[in-house]
C-alpha positions as CSV (number, residue, x, y, z in Angstrom):
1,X,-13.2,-3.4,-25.0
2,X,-17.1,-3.6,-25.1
3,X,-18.5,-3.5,-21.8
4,X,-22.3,-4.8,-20.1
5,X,-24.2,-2.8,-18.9
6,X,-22.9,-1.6,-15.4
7,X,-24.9,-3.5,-12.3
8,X,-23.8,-3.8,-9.1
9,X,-23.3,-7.6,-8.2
10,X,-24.8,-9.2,-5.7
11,X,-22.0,-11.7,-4.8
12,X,-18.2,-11.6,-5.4
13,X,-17.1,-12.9,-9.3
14,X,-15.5,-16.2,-8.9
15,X,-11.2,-15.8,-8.8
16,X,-8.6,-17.8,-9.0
17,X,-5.7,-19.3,-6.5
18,X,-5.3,-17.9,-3.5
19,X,-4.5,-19.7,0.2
20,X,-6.4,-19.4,3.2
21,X,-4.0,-18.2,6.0
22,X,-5.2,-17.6,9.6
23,X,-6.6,-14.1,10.2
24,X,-4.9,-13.1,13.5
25,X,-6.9,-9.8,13.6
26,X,-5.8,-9.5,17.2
27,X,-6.4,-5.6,17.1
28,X,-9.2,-5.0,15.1
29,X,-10.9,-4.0,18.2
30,X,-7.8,-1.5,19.7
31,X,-9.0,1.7,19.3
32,X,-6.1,4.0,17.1
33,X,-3.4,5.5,20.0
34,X,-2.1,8.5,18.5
35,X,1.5,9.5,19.4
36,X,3.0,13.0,20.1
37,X,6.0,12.4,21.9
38,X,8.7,12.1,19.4
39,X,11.6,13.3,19.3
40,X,13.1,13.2,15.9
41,X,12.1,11.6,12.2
42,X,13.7,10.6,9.3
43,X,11.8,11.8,6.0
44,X,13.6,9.5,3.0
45,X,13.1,11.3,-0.4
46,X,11.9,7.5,-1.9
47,X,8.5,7.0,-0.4
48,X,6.9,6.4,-3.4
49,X,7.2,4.3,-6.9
50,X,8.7,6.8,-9.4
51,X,11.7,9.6,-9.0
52,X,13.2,10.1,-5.8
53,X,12.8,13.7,-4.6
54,X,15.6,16.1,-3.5
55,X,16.2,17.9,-0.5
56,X,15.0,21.5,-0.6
57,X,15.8,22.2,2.9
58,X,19.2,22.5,4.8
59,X,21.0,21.7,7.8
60,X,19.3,24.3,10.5
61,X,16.2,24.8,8.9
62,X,13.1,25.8,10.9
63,X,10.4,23.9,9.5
64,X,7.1,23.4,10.8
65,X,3.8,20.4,10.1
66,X,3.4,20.5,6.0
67,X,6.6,22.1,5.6
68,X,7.9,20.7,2.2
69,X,11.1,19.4,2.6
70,X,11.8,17.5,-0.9
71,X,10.3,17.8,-4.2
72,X,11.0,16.8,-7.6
73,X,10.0,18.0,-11.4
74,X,9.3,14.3,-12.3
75,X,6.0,13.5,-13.4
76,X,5.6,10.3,-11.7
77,X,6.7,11.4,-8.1
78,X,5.7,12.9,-4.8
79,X,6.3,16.0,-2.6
80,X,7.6,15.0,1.0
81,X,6.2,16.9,4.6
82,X,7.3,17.5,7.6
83,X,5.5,15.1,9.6
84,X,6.8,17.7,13.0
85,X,8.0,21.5,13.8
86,X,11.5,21.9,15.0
87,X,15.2,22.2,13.2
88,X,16.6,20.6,10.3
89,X,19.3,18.4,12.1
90,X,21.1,16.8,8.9
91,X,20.8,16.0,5.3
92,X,21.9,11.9,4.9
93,X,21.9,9.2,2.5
94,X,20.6,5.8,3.5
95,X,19.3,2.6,2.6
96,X,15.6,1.8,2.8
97,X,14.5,-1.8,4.1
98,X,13.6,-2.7,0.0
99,X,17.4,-2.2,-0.6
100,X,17.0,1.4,-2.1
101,X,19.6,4.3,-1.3
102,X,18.2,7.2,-0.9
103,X,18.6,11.3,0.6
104,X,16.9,11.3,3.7
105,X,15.7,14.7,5.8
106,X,16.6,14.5,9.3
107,X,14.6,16.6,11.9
108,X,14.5,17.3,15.6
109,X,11.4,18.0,17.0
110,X,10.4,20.9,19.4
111,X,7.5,18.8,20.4
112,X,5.2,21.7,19.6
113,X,3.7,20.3,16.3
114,X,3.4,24.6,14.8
115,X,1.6,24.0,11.2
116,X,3.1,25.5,8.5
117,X,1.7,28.8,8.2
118,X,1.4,28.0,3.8
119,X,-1.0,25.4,5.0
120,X,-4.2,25.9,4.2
121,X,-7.6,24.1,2.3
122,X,-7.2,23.9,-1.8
123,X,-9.3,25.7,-4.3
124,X,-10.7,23.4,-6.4
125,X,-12.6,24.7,-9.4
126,X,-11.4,22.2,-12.0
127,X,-10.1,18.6,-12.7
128,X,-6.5,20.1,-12.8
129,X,-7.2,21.7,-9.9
130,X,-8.0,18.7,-7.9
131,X,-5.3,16.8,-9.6
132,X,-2.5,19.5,-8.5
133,X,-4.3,19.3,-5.0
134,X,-3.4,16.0,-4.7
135,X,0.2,16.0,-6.2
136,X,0.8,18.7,-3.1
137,X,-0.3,16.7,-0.8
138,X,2.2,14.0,-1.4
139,X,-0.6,11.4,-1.6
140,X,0.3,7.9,-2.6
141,X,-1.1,4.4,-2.2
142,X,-1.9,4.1,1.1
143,X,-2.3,0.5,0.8
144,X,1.5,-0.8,0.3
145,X,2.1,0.2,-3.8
146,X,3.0,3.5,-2.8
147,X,2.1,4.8,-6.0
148,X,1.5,8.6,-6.3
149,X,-2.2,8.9,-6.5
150,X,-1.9,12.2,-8.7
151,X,-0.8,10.0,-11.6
152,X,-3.5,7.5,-10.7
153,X,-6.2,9.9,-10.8
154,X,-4.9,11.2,-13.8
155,X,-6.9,8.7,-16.4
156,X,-5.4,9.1,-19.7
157,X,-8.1,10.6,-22.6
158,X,-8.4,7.3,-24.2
159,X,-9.3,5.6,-21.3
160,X,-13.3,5.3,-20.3
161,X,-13.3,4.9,-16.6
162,X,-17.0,3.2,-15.0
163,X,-16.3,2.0,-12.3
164,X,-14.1,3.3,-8.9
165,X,-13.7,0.1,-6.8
166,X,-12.6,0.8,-3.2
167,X,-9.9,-1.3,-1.4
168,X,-10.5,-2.6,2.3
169,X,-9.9,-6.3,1.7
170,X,-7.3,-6.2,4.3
171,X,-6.6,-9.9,3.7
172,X,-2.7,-9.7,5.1
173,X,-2.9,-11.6,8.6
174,X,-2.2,-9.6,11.7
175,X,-3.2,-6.2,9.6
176,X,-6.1,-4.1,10.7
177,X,-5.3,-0.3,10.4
178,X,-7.6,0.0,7.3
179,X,-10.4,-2.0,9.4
180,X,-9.9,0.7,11.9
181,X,-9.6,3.4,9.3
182,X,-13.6,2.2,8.5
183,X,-14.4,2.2,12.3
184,X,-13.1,5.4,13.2
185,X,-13.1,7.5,10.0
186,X,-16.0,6.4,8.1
187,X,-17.9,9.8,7.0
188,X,-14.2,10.6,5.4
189,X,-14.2,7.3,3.5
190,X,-17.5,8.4,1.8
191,X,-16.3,12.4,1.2
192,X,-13.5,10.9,-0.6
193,X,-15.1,9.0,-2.6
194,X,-17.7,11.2,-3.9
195,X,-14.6,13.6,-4.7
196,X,-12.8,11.4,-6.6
197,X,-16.1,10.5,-8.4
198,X,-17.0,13.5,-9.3
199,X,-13.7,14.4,-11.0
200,X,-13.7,10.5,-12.5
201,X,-17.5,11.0,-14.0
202,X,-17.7,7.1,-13.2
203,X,-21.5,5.8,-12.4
204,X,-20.5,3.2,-10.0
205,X,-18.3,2.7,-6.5
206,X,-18.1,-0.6,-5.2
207,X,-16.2,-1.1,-1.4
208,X,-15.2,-4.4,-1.5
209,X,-14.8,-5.9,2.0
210,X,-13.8,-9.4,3.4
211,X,-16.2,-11.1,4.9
212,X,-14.5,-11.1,8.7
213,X,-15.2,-7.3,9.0
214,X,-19.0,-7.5,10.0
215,X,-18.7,-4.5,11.9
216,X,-17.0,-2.5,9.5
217,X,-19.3,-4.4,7.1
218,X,-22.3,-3.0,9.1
219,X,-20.9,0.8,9.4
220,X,-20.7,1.2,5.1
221,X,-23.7,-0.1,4.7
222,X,-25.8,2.0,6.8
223,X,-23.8,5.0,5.6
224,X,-24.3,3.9,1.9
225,X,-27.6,3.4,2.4
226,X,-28.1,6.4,4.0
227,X,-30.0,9.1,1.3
228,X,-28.2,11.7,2.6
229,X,-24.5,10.5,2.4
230,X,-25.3,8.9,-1.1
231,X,-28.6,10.3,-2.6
232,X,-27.7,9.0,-6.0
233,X,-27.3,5.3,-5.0
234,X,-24.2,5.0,-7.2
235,X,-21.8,3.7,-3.4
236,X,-22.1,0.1,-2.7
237,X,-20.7,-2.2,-0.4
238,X,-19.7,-6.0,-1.9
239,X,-18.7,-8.5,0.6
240,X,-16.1,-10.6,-0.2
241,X,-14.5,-13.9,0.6
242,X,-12.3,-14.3,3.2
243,X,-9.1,-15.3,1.5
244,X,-5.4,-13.9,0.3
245,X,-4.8,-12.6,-1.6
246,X,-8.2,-10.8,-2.1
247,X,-7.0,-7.5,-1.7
248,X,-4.7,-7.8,-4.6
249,X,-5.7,-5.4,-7.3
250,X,-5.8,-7.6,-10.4
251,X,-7.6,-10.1,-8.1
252,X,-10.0,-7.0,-6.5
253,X,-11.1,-5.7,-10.0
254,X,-11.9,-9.5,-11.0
255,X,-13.9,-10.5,-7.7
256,X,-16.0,-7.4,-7.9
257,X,-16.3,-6.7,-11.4
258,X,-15.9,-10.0,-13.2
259,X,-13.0,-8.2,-15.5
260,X,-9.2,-9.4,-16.0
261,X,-6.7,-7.1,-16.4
262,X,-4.6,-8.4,-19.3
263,X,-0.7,-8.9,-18.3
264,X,1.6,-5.8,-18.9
265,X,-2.1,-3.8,-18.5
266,X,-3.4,-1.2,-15.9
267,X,-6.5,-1.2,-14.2
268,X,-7.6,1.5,-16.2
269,X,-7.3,-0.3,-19.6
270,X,-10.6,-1.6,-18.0
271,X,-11.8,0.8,-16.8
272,X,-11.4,0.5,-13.2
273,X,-9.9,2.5,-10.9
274,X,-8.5,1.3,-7.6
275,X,-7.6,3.1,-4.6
276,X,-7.2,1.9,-0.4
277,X,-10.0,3.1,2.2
278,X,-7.5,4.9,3.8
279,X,-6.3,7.2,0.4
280,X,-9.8,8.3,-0.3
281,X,-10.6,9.2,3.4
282,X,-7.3,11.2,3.2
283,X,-8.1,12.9,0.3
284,X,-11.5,14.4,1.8
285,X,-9.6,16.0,5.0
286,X,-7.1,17.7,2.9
287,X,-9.8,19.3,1.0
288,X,-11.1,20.1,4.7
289,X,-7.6,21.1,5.8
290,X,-4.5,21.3,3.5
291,X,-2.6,19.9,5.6
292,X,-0.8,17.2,3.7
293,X,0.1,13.3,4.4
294,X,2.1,13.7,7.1
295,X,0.6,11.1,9.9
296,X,-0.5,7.1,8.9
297,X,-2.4,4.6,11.2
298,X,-0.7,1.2,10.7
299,X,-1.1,-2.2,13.1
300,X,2.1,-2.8,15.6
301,X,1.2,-6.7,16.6
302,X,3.1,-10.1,17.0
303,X,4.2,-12.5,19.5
304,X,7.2,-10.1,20.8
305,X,5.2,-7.2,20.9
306,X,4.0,-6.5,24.4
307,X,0.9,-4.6,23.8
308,X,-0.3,-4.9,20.2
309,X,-2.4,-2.0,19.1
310,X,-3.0,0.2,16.1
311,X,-1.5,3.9,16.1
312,X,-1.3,6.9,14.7
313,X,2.3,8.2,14.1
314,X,4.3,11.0,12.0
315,X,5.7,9.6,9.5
316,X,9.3,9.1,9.3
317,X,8.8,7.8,13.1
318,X,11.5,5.7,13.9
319,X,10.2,1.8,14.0
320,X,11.8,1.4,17.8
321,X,9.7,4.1,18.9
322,X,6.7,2.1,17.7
323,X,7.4,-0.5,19.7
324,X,8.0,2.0,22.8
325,X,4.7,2.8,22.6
326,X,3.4,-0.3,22.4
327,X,5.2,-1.6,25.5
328,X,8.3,-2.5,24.0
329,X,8.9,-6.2,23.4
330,X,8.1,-9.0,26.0
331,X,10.2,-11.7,24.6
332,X,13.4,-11.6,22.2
333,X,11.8,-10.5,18.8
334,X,13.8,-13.0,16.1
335,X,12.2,-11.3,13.4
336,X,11.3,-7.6,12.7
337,X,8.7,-7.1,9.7
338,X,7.8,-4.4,8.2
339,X,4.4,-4.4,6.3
340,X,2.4,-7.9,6.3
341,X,3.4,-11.4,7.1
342,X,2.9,-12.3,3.4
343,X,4.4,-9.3,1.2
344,X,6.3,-7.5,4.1
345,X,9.9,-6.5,4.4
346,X,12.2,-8.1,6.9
347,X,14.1,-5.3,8.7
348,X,17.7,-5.5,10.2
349,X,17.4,-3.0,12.7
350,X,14.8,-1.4,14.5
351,X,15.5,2.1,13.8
352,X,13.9,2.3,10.5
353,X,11.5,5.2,9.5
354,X,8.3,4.5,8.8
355,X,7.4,5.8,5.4
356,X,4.2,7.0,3.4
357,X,2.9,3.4,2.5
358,X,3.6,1.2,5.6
359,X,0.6,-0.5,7.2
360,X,1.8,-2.5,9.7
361,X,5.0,-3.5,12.1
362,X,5.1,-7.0,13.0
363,X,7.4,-8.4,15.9
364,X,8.0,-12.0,16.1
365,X,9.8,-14.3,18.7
366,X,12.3,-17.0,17.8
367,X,9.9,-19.4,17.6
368,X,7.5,-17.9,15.3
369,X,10.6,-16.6,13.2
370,X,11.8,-20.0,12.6
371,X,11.6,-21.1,9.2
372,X,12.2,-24.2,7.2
373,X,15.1,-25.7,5.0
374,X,13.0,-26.4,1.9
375,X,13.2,-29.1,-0.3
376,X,13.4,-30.4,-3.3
377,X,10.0,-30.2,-5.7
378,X,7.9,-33.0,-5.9
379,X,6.0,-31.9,-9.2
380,X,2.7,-31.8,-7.0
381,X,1.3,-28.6,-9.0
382,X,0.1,-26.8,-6.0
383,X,2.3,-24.1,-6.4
384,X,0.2,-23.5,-9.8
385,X,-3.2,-24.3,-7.8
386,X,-2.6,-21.1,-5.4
387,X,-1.8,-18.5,-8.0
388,X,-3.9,-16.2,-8.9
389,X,-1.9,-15.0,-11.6
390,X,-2.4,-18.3,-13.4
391,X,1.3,-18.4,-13.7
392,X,3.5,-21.7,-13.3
393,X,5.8,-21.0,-10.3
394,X,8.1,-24.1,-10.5
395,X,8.8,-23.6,-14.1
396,X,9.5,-20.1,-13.1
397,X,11.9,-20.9,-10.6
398,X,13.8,-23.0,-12.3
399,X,14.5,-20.8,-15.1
400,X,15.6,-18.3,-12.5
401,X,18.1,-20.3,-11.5
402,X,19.3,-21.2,-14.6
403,X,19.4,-17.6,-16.1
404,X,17.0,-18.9,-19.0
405,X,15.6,-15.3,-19.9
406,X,13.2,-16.9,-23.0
407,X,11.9,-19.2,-20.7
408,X,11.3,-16.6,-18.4
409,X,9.5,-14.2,-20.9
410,X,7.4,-17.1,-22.1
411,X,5.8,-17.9,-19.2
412,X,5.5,-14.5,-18.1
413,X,7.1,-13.9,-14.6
414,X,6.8,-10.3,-14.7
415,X,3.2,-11.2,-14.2
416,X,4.0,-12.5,-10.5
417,X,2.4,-9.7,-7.8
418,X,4.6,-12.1,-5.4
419,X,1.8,-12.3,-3.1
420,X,3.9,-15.3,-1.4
421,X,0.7,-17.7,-2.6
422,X,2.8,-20.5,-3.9
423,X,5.6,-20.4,-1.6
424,X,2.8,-20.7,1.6
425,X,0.8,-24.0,-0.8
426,X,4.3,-26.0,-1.5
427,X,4.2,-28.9,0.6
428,X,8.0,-29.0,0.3
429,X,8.2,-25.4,2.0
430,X,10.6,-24.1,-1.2
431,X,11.0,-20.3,-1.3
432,X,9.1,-19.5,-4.8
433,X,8.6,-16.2,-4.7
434,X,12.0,-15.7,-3.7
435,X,13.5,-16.8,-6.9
436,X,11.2,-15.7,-8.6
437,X,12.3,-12.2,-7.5
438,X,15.5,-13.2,-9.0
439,X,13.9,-14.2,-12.3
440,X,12.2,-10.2,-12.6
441,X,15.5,-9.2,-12.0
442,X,17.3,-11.0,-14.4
443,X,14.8,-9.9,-16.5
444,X,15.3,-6.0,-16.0
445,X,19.0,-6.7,-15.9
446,X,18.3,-7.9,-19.8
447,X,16.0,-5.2,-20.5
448,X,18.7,-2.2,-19.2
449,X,21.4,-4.1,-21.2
450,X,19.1,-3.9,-24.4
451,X,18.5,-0.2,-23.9
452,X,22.1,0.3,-23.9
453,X,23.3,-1.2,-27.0
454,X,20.4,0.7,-28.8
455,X,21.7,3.9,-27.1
456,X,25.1,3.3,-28.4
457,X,24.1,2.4,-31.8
């Protein structure tokens, strides 16, 4: 496609849909509490989009920090770390709160934290370098995708990358870990992202932030600003509208670039990049360190939660220990959610690991937990007001229910990023995005069937 001439705007590119939700940024001011008392973790081999790893440990193991302990030959996948040092206790298969099974790593920690004695900074002397670099350090989207950033980074030969747009939106209420991430982290933010420039070639950063982060706001600009930290002026910082889903990526790229991302496209296709605050800052200590992703800061808030705060845990931390640390609960929680309180995953039980991409654990109390019967539709169009996909939820939902696959292909539901936009606008408090789920599905369902009658033909 043929492209303007690269500037950096001055004011965010008008987008589409989106609801305004309160912000409850309760800890955006709670300094990161890092824990070290654990006693064990659970390390799923599915922490990612793409193939699931496998075990290459065993039962009675010794494994230390940055140990791997599952791998996989698939392109599209990630190595998984030992987030502790201590034994292998068990090898088991579980269920994930998205509803995948999965091997799991089990591991009992000596409480000594020993690093791995393999652990130690990359040599980087060439794009393929950098890129295996990243694929050992089990990277992915920090920001909730979970996709392995090797593969990311990886721009296809064809594709002419300009611009490398920067994600700390943060628009998900309660959420504030990548605020934090800015707050406490910041020179590692702008490492990062003259790393992955550099092995991009791209002429122009843009950190897009909302517009209730004047602090962290503040901190970029000063450091962008700064000739030192950015002596070719090519880091900018664009403030943006205070609104969900803003930190969307399709919706990002638009707001600070003016581009659309066609439906069934990637980001690259025009030529963008995307990554989370919190992935680039990473990247720029493992070059420091090797050591690989084995902690993440994510927000523990909500009405049941005594304490809210954000922390600093290993990953695979049980959730329950989370919430230990943060007082434990001062109320009955009636809902457990893991992630945001617009795209997050309701969780069962309270012993769930937390994996690679979670950002947040959100405790509610019956009250706040309660939701509504839903009605029937009253044809206001709201629903198609708030989305930014410029999709048409209602239709959507109906063909969902009644399995109409051409109707579903025709007005595009695979399009749906089920932000939860329309579902939060309908007036009759319907479930949209919840049948629209079931719509995709049907969909892929269709789509499996088709691959195998070809197969047997």
């Amino acid at each position: 496609m043929e492209r303007k001439e690269l500037v950096f705007p001055k004011k965010p590119f008008f987008t589409r849909g989106g609801v305004k939700v309160p912000h409850h940024k309760n800890t955006a001011n709670c300094e990161s509490v890092v824990l070290t008392d654990i006693e064990e973790v659970i390390l799923p081999m599915a922490q990612h989009i793409g193939a699931h790893c496998k075990p290459v440990v065993a039962k009675g193991d010794k494994v230390y920090v940055g140990t791997v302990v599952g791998d996989s030959d698939a392109f599209v996948s990630a190595p998984v770390h030992s987030s502790v040092s201590g034994e292998v206790k068990d090898i088991i298969t579980m269920t994930l709160p998205n509803g995948v099974v999965t091997e799991a790593v089990v591991i009992t920690s000596d409480s000594l934290f020993e690093k791995d004695p393999s652990v130690k900074p990359p040599v980087i002397e060439s794009k393929e370098d950098f890129l295996k670099a990243v694929r050992a350090s089990g990277l992915v989207g920090l920001g909730g995708a979970g996709f392995p950033a090797h593969v990311k980074l990886n721009v296809p030969k064809d594709k002419e990358i300009d611009t490398l747009l920067i994600n700390c939106a943060e628009c998900e209420p309660y959420i504030t870990a990548d605020h934090r991430e800015v707050l406490e982290n910041s020179w590692s933010i702008f490492s990062g992202i003259y790393a992955v420039k550099e092995i991009l070639g791209v002429k122009r950063v843009i950190i897009g932030v909302e517009s209730n982060k004047p602090d962290a706001i503040k901190l970029l600009k000063e450091i962008a600003d700064n000739k030192t930290a950015d002596p070719d002026d090519v880091v900018r910082v664009l403030t943006l509208k205070s609104g969900y889903p803003q930190g969307a990526e399709k919706v990002l790229i638009k707001a600070c670039t003016g581009r659309v991302v066609p439906a069934g496209k990637l980001p690259a296709d025009v030529g963008v990049v995307v990554m989370n605050v919190a992935s680039v800052a990473f990247i720029a200590e493992y070059m420091k360190t090797g050591m690989p992703l084995v902690r993440k800061r994510l927000t523990v808030d909500g009405s049941a939660i005594k304490n809210p705060q954000n922390v600093i845990v290993p990953i695979g931390t049980p959730v329950n220990r989370l919430i230990e640390l943060c007082g434990g609960y001062k109320e009955e929680c009636g809902k457990l959610i893991m992630g945001g309180p617009m795209m997050g995953i309701s969780l069962f039980e309270d012993n769930a690991p937390i994996l690679k991409q979670n950002n947040a654990i959100l405790g509610f109390n019956k009250k706040d937990a309660s939701t509504a019967k839903g009605g029937s539709c009253i044809r206001c169009g709201k629903c198609v007001e708030a989305c930014p996909m410029n999709l048409v939820p209602a239709t959507l939902v109906r063909a969902a229910k009644k399995n109409q696959i051409d109707v579903l292909k025709e007005y595009n539901v695979m399009s749906c990023m089920e932000c939860g936009c329309c579902t939060v606008s309908c007036p009759a408090q319907r479930y949209l995005v919840q049948s629209i789920r079931l719509g995709k599905a049907i969909l892929r369902e269709e789509a499996r069937k088709e691959k195998g009658a070809e197969v047997k033909k």
